[in-house]
N, C-alpha and C positions, 0 to 999 in steps of 0.2 A: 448578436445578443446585445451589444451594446448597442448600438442604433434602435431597438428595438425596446431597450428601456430608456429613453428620452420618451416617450410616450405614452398617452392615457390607457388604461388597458384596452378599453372600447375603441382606441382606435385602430387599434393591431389589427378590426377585425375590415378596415375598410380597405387593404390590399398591400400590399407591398412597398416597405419602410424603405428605399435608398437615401436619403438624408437624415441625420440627426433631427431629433426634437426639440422642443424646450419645458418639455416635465420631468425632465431629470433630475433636477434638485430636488422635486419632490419625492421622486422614486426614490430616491439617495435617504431623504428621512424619513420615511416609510420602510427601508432596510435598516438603518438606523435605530429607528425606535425599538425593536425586537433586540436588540442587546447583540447584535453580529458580532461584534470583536468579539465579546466571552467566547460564543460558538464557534467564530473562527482561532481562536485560542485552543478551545477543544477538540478540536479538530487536528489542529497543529501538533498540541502536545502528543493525542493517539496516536496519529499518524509518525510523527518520528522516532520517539519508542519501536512501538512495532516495529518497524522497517530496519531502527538498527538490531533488535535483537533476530529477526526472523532473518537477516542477512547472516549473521553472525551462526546464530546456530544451522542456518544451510551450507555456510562454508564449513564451516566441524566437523557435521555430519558428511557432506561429501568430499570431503578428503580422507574420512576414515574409509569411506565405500572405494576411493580412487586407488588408496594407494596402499591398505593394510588387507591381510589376509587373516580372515578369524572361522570360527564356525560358525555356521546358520548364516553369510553376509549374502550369499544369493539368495536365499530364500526369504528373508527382511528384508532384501535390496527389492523384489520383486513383490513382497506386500505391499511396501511403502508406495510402488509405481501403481500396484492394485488401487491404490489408493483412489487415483486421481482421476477414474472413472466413476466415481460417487459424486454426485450430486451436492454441492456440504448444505442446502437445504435441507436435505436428510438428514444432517446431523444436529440440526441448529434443536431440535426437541432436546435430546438428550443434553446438548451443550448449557440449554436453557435451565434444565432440571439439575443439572451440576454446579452452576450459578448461583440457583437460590439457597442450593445444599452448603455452599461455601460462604453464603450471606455476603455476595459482588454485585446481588442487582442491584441496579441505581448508583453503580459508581463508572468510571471508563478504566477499570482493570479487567472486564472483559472483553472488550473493543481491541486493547494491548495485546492479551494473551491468547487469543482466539485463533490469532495467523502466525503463531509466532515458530510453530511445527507445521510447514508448508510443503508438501511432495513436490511441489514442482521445483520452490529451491532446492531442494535433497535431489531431484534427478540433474537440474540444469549444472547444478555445482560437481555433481559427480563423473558429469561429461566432459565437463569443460578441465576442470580437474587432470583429469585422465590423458587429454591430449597436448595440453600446455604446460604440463610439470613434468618436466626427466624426473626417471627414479636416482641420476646418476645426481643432481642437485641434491636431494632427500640424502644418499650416501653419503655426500661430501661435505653436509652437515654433521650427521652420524660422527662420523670420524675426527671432526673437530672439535667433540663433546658438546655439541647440541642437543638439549632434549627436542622431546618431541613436541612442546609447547612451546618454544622456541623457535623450532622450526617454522610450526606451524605462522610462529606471527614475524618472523624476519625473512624469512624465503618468500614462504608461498601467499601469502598474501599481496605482499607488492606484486608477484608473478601473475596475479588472478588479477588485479586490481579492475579492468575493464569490464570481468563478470561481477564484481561486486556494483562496480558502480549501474549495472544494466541489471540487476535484482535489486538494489536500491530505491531507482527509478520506478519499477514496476508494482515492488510491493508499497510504496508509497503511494503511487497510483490506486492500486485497490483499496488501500486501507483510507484512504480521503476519500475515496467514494461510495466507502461502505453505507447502504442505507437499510439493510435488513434485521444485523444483528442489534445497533442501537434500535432500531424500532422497536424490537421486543423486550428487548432485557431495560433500555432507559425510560421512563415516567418523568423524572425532574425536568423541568423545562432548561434549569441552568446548566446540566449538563449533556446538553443538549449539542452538537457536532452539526456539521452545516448541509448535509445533506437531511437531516430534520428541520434544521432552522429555517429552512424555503417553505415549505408548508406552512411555518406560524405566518406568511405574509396573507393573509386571506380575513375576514369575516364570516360571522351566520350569515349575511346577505350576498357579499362580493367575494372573488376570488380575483386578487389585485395582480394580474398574470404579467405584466409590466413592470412589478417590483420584483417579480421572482426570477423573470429573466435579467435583471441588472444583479442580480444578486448574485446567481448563477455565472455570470460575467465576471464578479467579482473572484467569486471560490476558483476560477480558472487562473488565476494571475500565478498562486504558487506550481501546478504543473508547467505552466507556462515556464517559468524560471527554472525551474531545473530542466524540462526539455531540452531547454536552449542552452544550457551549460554543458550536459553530458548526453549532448547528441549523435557525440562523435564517441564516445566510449561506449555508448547504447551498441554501435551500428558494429565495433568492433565487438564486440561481448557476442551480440546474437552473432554474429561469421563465428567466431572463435568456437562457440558455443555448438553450432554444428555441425562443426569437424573433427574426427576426431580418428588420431593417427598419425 
């Protein structure tokens, strides 16, 4: 992709880039000109939001499912997993109508709140949960007069720590490269997130396919960075995550 924006769009079409170009500069203020930082700002801000509260409220929730006994927890435990055989295209109508009903279209507190109740963190946290926490830890708090929010954030948290950082990652990934829900619910061009903001590189005549791959280059730089820090936590989280016993 980088190699690939050093060049005119119309040359892209003449075969196969192995060396850099020299219309990169221009490709750079043709990304530029569209206001990118704002978008990649907004993008930023969604995305870590989301990601800390949808991590948060998945370890909550699967530690309630892991390690407490109540009524009705299989049968919620097992709606919740119902869940994640739905399509959320399905749900994005109603999601949209609940939006306007709350008067959030045109801001990014729906982008935020949208993922922030995730089945899959609620089953992955309550797997992982389950096979990497002793109940005898949990006791031995208990007994020390720990509550149960206490527990929760001096025990088992540091003890989960590799699944968080590996739902971190992931939901952070979705949520930067959401481009369906902002397509419907946002109209403002300023609040506009970067997986819209590639689309404004275009005209009524051109579509400058050259700026949108340097752009698109660009928006990779923050996965990039976190992959490569908690790659090793990723690789333990998913092991940890599917054993269980």
């Amino acid at each position: 992709m980088i190699i690939m924006g050093t060049y005119v769009s119309e040359d892209l079409y003449t075969g196969l880039k192995i060396w850099p170009g020299t219309y990169v500069l221009e490709n750079l203020k043709s990304v530029l000109a569209q206001n990118f930082f704002k978008f990649y700002l907004n993008s930023l801000v969604v995305a870590v939001v989301n990601t800390t509260l949808a991590v948060l409220v998945s370890a909550v929730t699967g530690f309630a499912f892991a390690k407490y006994q109540f009524k009705g927890k299989k049968t919620l435990y097992m709606f919740i997993i119902a869940t994640l055989m739905i399509p959320p295209q399905l749900g994005l109508v109603g999601f949209v109508v609940e939006m306007r009903y709350l008067g959030l279209v045109n801001t990014l507190y729906p982008l935020i709140i949208g993922g922030i109740a995730n089945a899959f963190g609620v089953f992955w946290m309550t797997q992982y949960i389950s096979s990497a926490v002793p109940n005898e830890i949990i006791e031995s708090g208990r007994m020390d007069g720990c509550s149960d929010i206490g527990i929760f954030a001096r025990i088992i948290l540091p003890v989960i720590r590799p699944a968080l950082i590996t739902l971190s990652l992931l939901f952070f990934l979705w949520s930067w490269n959401n481009y369906l829900t902002p397509l419907v619910l946002i109209n403002k061009e300023s609040l506009y997130t970067i997986p819209l903001a590639v689309s404004l590189l275009s005209s009524e005549y051109r579509t400058d396919y050259a700026a949108r791959i340097l752009a698109l280059a660009l928006s990779t730089i923050p996965i990039l960075i976190l992959f490569g820090f908690g790659s090793k936590h990723l690789i333990r989280g998913l092991v940890g995550g599917s054993i269980k016993g």
